[in-house]
VOGU-3710 file (C-alpha; in Angstrom, 3 decimals, decimal comma):
1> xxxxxxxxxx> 44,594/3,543/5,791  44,263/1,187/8,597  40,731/0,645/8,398  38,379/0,403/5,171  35,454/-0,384/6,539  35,145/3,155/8,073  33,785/6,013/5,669  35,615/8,618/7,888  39,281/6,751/7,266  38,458/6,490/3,534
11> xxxxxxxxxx> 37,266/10,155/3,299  39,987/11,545/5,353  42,408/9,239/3,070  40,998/10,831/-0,256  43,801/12,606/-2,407  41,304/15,765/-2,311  41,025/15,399/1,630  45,446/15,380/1,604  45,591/17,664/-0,706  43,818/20,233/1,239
21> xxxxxxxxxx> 45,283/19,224/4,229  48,834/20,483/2,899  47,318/23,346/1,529  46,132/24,347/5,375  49,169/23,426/6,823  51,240/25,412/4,386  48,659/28,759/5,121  49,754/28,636/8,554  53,319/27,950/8,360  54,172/30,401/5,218
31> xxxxxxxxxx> 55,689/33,182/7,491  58,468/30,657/7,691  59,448/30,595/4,428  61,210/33,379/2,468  61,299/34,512/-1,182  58,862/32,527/-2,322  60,420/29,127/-1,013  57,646/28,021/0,844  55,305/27,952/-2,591  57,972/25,903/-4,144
41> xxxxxxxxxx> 58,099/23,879/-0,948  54,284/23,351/-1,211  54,437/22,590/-4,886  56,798/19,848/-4,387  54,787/18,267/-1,310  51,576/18,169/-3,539  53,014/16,326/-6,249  55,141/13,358/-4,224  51,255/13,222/-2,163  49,830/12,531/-5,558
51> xxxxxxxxxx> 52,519/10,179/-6,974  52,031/8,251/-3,720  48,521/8,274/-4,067  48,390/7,063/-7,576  51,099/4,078/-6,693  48,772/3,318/-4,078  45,810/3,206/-6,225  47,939/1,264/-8,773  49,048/-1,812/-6,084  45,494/-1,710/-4,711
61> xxxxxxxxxx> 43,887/-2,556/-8,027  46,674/-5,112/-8,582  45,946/-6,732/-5,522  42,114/-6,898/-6,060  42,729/-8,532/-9,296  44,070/-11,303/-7,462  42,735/-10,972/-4,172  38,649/-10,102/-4,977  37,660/-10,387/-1,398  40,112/-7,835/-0,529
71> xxxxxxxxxx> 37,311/-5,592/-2,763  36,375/-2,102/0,174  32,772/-2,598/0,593  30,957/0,610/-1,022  31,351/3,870/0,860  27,244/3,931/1,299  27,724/0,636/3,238  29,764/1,614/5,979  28,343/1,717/8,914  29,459/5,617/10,076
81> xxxxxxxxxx> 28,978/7,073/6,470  26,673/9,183/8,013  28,893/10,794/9,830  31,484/10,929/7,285  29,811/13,005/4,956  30,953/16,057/6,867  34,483/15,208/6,013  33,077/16,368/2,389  32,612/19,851/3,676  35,338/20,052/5,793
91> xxxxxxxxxx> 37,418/22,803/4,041  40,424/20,602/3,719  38,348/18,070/1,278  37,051/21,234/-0,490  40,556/22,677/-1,407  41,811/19,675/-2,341  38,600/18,888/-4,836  39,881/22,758/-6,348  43,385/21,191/-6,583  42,652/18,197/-8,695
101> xxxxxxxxxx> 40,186/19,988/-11,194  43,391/22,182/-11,437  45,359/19,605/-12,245  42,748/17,717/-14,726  42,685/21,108/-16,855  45,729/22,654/-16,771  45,357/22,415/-20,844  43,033/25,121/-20,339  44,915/27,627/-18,381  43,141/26,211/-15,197
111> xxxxxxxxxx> 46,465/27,615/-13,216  44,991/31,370/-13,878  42,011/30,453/-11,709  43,256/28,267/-9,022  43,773/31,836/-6,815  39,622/32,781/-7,549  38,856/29,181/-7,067  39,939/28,879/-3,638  38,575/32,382/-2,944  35,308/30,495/-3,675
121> xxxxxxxxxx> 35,912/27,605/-2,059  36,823/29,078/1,602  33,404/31,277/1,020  31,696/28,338/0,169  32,758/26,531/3,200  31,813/29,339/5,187  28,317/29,213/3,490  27,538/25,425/4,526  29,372/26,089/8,016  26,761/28,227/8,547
131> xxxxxxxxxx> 23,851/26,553/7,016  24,865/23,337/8,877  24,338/24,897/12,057  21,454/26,792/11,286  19,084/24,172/9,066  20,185/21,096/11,778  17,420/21,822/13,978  15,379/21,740/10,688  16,215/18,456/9,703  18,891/16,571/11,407
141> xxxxxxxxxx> 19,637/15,050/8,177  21,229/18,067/5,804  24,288/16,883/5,564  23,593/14,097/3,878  20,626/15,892/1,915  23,153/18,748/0,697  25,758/16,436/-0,150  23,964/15,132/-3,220  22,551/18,524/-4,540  25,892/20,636/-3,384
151> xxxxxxxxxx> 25,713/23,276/-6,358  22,137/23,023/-7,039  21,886/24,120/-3,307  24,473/26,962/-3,444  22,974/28,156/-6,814  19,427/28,146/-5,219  20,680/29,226/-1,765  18,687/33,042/-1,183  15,718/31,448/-2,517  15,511/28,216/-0,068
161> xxxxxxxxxx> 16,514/30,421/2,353  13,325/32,192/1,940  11,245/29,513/1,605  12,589/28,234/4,823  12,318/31,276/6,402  8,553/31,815/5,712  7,394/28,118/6,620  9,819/27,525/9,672  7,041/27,607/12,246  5,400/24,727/9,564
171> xxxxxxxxxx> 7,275/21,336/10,222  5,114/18,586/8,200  6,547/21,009/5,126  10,114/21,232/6,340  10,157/17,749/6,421  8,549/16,975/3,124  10,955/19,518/1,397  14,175/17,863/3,204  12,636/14,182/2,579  12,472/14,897/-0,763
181> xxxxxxxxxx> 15,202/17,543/-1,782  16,420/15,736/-4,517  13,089/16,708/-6,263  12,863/20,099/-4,699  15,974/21,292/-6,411  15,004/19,821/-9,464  11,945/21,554/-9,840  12,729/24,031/-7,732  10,654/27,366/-9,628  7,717/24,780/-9,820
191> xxxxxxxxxx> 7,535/24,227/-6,087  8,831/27,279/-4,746  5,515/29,037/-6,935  3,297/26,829/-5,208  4,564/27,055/-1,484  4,865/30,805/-1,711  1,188/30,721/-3,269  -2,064/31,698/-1,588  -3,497/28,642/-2,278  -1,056/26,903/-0,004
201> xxxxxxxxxx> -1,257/28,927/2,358  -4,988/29,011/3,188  -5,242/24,835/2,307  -2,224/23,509/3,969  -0,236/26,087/6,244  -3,308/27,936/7,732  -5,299/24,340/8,183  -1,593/22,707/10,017  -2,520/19,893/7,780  -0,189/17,082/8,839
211> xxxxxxxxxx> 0,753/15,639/4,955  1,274/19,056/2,812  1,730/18,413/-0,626  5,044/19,408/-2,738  3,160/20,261/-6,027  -0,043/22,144/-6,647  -3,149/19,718/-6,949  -5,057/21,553/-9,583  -1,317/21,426/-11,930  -0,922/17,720/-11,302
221> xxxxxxxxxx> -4,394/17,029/-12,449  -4,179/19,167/-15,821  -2,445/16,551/-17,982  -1,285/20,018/-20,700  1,360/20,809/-17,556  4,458/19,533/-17,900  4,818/18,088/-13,945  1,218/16,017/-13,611  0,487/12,958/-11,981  0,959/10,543/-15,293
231> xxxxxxxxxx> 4,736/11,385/-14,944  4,804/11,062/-11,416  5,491/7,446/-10,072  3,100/6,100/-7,735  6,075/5,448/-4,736  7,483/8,916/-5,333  3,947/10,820/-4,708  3,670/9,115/-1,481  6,600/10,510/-0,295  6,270/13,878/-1,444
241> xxxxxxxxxx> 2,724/13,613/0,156  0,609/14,467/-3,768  -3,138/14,184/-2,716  -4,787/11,251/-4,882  -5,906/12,524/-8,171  -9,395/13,227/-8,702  -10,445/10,949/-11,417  -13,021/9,307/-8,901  -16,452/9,651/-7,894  -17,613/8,815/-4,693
251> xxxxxxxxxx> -15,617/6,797/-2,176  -17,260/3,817/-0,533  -16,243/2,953/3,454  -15,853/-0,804/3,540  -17,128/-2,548/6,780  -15,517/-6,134/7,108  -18,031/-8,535/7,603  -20,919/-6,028/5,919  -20,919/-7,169/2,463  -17,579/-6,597/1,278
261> xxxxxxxxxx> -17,134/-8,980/-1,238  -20,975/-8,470/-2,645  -20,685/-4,569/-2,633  -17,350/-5,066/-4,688  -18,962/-7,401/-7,461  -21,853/-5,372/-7,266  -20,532/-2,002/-8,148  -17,785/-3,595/-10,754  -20,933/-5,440/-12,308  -22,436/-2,029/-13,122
271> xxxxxxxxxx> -19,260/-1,213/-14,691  -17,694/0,851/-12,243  -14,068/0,718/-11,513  -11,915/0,491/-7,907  -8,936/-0,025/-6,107  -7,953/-3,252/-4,981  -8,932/-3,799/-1,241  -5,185/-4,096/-0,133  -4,031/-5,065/3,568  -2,387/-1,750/4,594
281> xxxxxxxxxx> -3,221/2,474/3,412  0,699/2,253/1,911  -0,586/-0,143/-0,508  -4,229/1,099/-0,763  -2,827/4,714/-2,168  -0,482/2,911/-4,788  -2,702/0,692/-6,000  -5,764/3,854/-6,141  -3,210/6,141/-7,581  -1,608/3,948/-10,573
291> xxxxxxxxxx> -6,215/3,070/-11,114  -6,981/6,631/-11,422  -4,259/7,940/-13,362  -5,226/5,138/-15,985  -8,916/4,661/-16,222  -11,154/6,529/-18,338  -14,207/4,426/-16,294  -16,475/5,630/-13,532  -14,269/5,094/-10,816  -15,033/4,322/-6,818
301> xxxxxxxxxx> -12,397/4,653/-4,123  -13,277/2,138/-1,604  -11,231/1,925/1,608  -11,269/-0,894/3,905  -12,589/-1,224/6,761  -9,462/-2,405/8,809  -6,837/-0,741/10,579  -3,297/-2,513/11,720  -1,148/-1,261/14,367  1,220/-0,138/11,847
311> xxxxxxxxxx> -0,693/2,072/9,907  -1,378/5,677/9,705  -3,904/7,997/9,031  -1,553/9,712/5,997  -3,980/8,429/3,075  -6,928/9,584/4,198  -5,436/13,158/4,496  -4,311/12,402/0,520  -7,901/12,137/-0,318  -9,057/15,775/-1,070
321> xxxxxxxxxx> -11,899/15,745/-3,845  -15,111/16,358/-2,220  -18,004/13,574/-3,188  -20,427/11,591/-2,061  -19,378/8,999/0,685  -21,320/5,295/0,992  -21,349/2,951/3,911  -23,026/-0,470/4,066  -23,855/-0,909/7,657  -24,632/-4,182/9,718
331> xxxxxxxxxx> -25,866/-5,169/13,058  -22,774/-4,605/14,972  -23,696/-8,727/16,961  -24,445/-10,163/13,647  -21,289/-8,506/12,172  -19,242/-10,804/14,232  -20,732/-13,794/12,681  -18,128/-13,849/9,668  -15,413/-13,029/12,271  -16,138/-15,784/14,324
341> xxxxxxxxxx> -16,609/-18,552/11,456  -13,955/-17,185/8,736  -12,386/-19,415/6,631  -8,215/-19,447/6,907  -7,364/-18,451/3,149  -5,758/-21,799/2,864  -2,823/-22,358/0,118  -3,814/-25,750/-0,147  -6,641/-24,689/-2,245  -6,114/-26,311/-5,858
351> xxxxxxxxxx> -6,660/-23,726/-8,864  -6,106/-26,334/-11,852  -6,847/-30,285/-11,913  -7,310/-33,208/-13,778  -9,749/-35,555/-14,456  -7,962/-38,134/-12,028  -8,108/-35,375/-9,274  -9,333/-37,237/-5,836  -12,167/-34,360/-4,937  -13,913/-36,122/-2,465
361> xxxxxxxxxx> -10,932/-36,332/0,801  -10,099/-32,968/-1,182  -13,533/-31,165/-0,146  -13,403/-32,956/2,954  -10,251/-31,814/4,730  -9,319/-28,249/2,563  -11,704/-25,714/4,842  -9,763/-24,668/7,686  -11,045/-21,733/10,467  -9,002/-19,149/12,327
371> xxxxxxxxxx> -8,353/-20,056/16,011  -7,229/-17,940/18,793  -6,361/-18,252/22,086  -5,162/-16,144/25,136  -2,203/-17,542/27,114  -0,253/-15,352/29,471  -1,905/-12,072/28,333  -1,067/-12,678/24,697  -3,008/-13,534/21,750  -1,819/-16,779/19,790
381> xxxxxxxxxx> -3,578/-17,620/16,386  -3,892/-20,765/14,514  -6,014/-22,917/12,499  -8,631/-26,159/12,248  -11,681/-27,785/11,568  -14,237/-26,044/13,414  -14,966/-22,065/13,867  -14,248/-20,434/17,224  -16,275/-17,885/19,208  -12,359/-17,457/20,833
391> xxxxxxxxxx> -11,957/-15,263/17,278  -13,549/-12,870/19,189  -10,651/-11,603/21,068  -8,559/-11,095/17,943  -11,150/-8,605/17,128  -11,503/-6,770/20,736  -8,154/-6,895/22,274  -5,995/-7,988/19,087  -4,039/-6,051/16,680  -6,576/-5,662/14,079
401> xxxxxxxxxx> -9,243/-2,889/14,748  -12,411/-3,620/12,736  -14,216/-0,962/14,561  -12,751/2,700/12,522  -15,709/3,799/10,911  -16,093/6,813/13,497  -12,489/7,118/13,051  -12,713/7,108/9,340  -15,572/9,600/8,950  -13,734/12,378/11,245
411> xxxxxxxxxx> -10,172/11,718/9,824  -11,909/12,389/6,171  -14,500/14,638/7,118  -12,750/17,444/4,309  -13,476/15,395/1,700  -17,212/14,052/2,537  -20,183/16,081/1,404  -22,662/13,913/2,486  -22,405/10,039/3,691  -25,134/7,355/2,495
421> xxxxxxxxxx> -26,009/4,794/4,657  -27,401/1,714/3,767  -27,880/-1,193/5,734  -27,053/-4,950/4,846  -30,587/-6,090/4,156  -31,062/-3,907/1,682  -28,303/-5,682/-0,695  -29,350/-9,382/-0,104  -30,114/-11,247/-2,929  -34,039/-9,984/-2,579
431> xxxxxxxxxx> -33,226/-6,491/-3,056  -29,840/-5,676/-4,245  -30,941/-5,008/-7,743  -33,625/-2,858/-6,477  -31,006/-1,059/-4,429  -28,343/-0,938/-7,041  -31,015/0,885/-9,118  -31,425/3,589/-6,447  -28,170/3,928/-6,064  -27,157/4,223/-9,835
441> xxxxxxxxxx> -29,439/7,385/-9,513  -27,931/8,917/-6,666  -23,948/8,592/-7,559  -24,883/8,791/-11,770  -23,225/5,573/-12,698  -24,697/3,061/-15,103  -27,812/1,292/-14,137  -27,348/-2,273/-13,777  -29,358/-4,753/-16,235  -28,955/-8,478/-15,506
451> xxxxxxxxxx> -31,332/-8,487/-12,484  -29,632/-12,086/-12,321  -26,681/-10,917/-11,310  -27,372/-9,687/-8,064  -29,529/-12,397/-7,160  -27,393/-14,759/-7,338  -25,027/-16,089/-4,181  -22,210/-13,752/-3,534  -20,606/-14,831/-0,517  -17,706/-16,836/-0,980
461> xxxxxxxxxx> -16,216/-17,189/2,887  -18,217/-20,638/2,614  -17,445/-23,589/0,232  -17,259/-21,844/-2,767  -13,431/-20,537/-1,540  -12,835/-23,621/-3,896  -13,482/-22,056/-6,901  -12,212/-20,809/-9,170  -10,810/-23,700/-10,935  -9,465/-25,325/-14,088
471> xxxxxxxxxx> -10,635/-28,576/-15,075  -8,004/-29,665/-17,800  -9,299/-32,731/-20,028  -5,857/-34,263/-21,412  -7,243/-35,574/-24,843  -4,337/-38,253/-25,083  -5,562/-40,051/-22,413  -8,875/-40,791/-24,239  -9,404/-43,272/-27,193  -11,337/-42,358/-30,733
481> xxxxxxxxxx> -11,959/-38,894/-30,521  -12,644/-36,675/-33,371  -11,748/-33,679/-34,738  -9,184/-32,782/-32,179  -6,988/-31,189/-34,869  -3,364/-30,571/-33,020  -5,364/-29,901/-29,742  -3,546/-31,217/-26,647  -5,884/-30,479/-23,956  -9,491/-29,054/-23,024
491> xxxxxxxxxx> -10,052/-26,374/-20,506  -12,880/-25,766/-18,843  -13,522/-23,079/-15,530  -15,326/-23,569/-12,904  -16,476/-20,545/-11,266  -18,964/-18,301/-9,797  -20,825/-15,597/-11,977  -19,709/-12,774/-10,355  -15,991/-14,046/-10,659  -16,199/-14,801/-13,956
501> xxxxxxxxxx> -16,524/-11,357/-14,956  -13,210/-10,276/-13,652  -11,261/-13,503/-13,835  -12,615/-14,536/-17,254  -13,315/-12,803/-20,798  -16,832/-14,003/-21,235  -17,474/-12,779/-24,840  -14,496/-15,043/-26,139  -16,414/-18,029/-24,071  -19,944/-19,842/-23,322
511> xxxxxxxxxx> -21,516/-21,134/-20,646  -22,086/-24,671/-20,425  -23,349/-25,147/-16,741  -26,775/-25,933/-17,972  -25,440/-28,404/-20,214  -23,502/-30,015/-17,297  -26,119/-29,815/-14,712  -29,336/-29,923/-16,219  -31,933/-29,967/-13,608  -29,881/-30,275/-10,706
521> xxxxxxxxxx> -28,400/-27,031/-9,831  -26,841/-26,828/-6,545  -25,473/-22,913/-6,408  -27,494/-20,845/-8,682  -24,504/-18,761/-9,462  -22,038/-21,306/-10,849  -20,953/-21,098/-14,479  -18,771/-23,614/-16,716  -16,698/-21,795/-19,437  -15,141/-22,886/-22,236
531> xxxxxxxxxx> -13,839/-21,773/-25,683  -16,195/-22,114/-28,937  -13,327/-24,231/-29,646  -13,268/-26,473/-26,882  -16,719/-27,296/-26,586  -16,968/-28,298/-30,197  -14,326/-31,165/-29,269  -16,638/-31,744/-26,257  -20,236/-31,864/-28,456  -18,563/-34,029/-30,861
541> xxxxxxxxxx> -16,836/-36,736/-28,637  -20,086/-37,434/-26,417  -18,317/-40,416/-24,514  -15,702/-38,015/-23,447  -18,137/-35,113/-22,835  -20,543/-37,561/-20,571  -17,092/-38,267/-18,772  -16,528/-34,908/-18,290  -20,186/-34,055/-17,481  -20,360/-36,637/-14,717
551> xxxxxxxxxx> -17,119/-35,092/-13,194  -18,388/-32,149/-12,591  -21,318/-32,696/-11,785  -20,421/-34,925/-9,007  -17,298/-32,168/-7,876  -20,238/-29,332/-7,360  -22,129/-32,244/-5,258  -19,435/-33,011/-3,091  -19,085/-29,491/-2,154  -22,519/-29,085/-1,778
561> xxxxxxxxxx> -23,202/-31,495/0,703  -19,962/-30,265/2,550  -21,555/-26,764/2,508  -24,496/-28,035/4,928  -21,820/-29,905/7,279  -19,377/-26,605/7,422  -22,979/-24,564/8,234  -23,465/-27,064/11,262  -20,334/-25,801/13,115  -21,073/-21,911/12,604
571> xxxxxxxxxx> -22,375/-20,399/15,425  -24,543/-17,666/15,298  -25,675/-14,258/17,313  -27,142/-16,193/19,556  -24,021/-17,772/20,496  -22,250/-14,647/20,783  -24,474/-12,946/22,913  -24,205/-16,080/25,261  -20,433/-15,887/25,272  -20,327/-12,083/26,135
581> xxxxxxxxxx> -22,769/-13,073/29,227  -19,952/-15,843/30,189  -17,136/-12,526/29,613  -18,353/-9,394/30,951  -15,178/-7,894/30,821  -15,031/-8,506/26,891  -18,767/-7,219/26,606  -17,919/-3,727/28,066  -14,734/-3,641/26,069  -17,179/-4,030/23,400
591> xxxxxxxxxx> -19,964/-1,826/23,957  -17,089/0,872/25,132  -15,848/0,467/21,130  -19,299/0,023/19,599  -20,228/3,357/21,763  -17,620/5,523/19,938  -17,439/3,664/16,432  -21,170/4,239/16,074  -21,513/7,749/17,354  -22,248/9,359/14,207
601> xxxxxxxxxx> -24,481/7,012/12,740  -26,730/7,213/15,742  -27,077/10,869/15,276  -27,813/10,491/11,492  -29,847/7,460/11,333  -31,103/6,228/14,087  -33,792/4,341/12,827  -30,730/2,008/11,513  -29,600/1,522/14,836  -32,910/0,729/15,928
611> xxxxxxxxxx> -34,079/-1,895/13,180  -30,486/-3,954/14,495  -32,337/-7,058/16,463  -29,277/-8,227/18,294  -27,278/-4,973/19,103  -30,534/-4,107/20,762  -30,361/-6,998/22,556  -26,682/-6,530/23,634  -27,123/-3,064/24,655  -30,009/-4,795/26,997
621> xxxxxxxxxx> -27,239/-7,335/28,535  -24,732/-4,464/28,991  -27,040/-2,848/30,936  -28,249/-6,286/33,335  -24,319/-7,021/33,622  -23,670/-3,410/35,040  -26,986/-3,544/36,886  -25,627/-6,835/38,520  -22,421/-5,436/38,986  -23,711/-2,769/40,963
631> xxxx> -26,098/-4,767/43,077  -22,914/-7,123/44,050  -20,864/-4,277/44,869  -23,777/-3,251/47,406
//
């Protein structure tokens, strides 16, 4: 073999691939022989090809002994073992795979078979011949698919020939069946019932839905079937294209920028349980899939109200249940405001310090804002001090589109049986609890209790990014203190309310923010937890407790009075309308996206659309701009 590095050479150089070779060779040259030579003949050359082969096999593991590097790379790793795999059904390789099982069982009498065996093996190679040529233009990759499930295949054969047959004019299953064929053979009775059923038929094939599913819904969600989504791995029913199971709800459409963050604490607060708001629908389904196959809460699906270039519209065609949708809506001009002023989620934010910890140049330099600029048609992002209206363009002409909801509702409009709007004001700090107890009516979920809770600041793309924290209290490095026992340290967390009842087990803790602050409150949502444990150190060393009081205290100041300087750079709708009058071009792009994202909620409730101040006022401008346009034109 002069090359091993190619999966064809080291195929072609397999004893089974010889083997078979001579075998062919000797079929067409046996008229030459007489009285039974040429089998002797044949016998003869078989055996000196496998002695070689064998010495070969002996100095090549003698020289990789002592030579490791001289180790052929795996057969997968070659760069044409694609192609190669052919030489597996060439019927040279087949014969001589007959051959050796010969000779590993000749114990058994295996000589009495070897004239049936390659009776089956020519048939067989007629059978993938065929099915090669046929199934390519089904998938191009069935070589490789039929490689690893050869006898499963041939065992199954009339009956994935059917099923191929009846769905050939329906690709999306084609491919799902070839993508995953490792799993079709497997359980092939399972999914050959389903695909031949009614129920597929009329949901999937009739419909030309683009992501059909492998297994039967209504099966995977009975957990007394022996195939249901608990022993199904998140990763593998992506692939095989399993709806999301329907342990959920209602599903809520997040708008970035519309109270994200305070519709997530919210609905947790009341007990309810979602997936993680992940950056991409890949990750959204995993993360949805492994909550609802676990949780025996009220659970939400919320879905995120971004789209990269990169993603597709596969999980929202996975989401089949129909419920109840809900939409938090915002003044599409004031929406921009936390676009244009957003905080850079900035690593150098500190989760655990000291006592000795410098906070104030800390506080002072830690908030950084996305910045973005245009140079030679391209958008280039980066960070500082202050927010820019430049942002804007990342959201208009970048690679992120913010503006799907239109999108959203029409991709998913199988699953929605009626969509709730409600807009921003109605979950501010005034009103959210009223809201949330509306709500809890409508979608059946617990009604929420601590009327505290949703008054309190929710926000966090401001100064209080800096928390949570960890304030550790070394004890060693403090004199006379009692009752420490073998205690090494004090902990105490800094952290919003809200936070603190996902990050933090409250019942195993108390609060001491009153303690530490008295009077002076600066957030009204800020708690200070602690173990039973570790405030009892605290209320019975008051020197160190003072020390510790005065700390934090003066940490939550500091970041207080940095709150009002970060407010003094933000602009505000104002500003953006004035910087759409200075870039018409960007305003049309604008109201040319607003026009189609906000289609349907214009139809449905329009007296929304009209309580929204600045879009108003920005439909007004559109029209003066085009007005203008016109006039110059003239």
């Amino acid at each position: 073999m002069h090359n091993p590095n190619s999966a064809i050479e080291r195929i072609k150089n397999h004893l089974a691939y010889k083997l078979g070779k001579v075998m062919i060779d000797f079929s067409h040259q046996r008229n030459n022989y007489k009285y039974g030579g040429g089998y002797i003949a044949l016998f003869k050359k078989l055996y000196k090809i496998k002695k070689q082969h064998k010495k070969e096999q002996k100095i090549y593991q003698q020289t990789i002994q002592v030579f490791p590097q001289l180790k052929y790379p795996n057969l997968e790793t070659c760069s044409d073992y694609e192609q190669a795999l052919k030489y597996k059904f060439h019927l040279s390789y087949m014969l001589g795979e007959v051959l050796i099982q010969t000779f590993q069982n000749l114990h058994k009498g295996s000589m009495f078979k070897l004239a049936k065996n390659i009776k089956k093996a020519n048939k067989e190679f007629k059978i993938f011949k065929e099915i090669f040529n046929n199934f390519a233009k089904l998938s191009p990759n069935i070589i490789k698919i039929i490689s690893k499930n050869k006898q499963a295949f041939l065992k199954e054969l009339p009956r994935i020939q059917n099923i191929l047959k009846i769905h050939q004019d329906y690709q999306p299953i084609l491919d799902n069946i070839f993508h995953n064929f490792n799993y079709f053979i497997q359980n092939f009775n399972l999914i050959e019932e389903w695909l031949l059923s009614n129920d597929f038929n009329e949901k999937y094939k009739k419909e030309n839905h683009p992501y059909p599913s492998l297994l039967d819904p209504k099966k995977l969600n009975d957990e007394k079937e022996k195939i249901n989504y608990k022993n199904i791995p998140a990763e593998l029913a992506w692939e095989m294209n399993l709806p999301l199971p329907d342990n959920y709800e209602f599903v809520f459409l997040n708008i970035f920028g519309a109270g994200s963050d305070a519709m997530d604490k919210f609905l947790r607060g009341c007990g309810i349980s979602m997936n993680a708001r992940v950056n991409n629908n890949y990750n959204r389904y995993l993360d949805s899939y492994k909550l609802l196959i676990n949780s025996k809460n009220y659970n939400v699906l919320v879905l995120s109200g971004h789209k990269i270039s990169s993603d597709t519209d596969k999980l929202f065609f996975l989401i089949i249940k129909k419920v109840p949708y809900l939409c938090i809506v915002r003044d599409p001009i004031s929406l921009l405001k936390p676009l244009v002023n957003h905080h850079q989620s900035n690593p150098n934010i500190i989760r655990r310090i000291t006592l000795n910890f410098d906070y104030e140049n800390y506080i002072k330099n830690v908030i950084l804002y996305h910045q973005t600029s245009k140079k030679n048609n391209t958008i280039e992002y980066g960070f500082g001090k202050k927010p820019d209206l430049n942002n804007l363009l990342r959201y208009i002409i970048g690679d992120v589109n913010m503006n799907i909801l239109n999108w959203r509702i029409k991709t998913l409009k199988h699953s929605i049986t009626k969509l709730y709007y409600i807009d921003m004001n109605d979950i501010t700090r005034e009103y959210a609890f009223n809201t949330f107890k509306k709500l809890s009516q409508i979608f059946k979920f617990s009604q929420p209790e601590d009327e505290l809770f949703f008054r309190a600041k929710v926000c966090r793309n401001d100064i209080l990014v800096l928390l949570p924290f960890v304030l550790e209290i070394y004890l060693k490095d403090h004199e006379n203190l009692v009752n420490i026992q073998d205690r090494d340290s004090v902990k105490i967390l800094i952290s919003t309310r809200q936070l603190a009842k996902e990050t933090y087990k409250e019942k195993r803790c108390i609060d001491i923010a009153d303690m530490i602050f008295q009077e002076r409150v600066y957030f009204d949502n800020i708690v200070c937890l602690c173990t039973q444990c570790d405030f009892d150190i605290l209320n019975k060393n008051v020197k160190l407790f003072h020390e510790v009081q005065k700390y934090i205290h003066n940490f939550i100041y500091h970041m207080y009075c940095q709150e009002k300087i970060e407010k003094a750079k933000f602009f505000d709708e104002e500003d953006i309308l004035e910087y759409f009058k200075k870039n018409k071009d960007l305003a049309f792009k604008l109201k040319n996206i607003l026009d189609e994202d906000y289609d349907h909620i214009k139809q449905y409730r329009p007296d929304i659309v009209a309580s929204w101040k600045y879009y108003q006022e920005f439909e007004k401008m559109c029209q003066e701009l085009d007005s203008d346009i016109s006039i110059n034109e003239l």
